[in-house]
C-alpha positions, 0 to 999 in steps of 0.5 A: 500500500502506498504511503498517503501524504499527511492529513489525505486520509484524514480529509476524506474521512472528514469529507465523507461524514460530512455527506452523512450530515450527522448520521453515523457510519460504521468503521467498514463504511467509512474504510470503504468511503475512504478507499473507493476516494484515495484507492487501496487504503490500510483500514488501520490507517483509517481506525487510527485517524477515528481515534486521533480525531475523537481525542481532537474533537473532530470525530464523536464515537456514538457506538462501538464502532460507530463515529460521526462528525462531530457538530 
């Protein structure tokens, strides 16, 4: 898998929850969302953005496995 510059898997992730306005998405949906937009994507990559961003209070955890957007 290619390494993705810094912040580009961050971005799509945000751009996708955005589309959702404020419905959760799973971790495979926002995996899946991510990879069709950047191409082959490692889903740690993805779990990893989640919870940086949930700590940063970009991303809320609504569930196990759940996140959204936060407002």
């Amino acid at each position: 898998m290619p390494r993705r510059p810094s912040g580009e898997v961050r971005d799509a992730i945000t751009r996708y929850l955005k589309a959702r306005r404020g419905a959760p998405a799973t971790i495979a949906d926002i995996i899946a969302a991510v990879s069709t937009e950047l191409g082959s994507v490692a889903p740690s990559s993805v779990r990893s953005y989640l919870q940086l961003g949930e700590r940063g209070n970009r991303f809320e955890r609504t569930g196990k496995g759940e996140y959204r957007l936060r407002a």
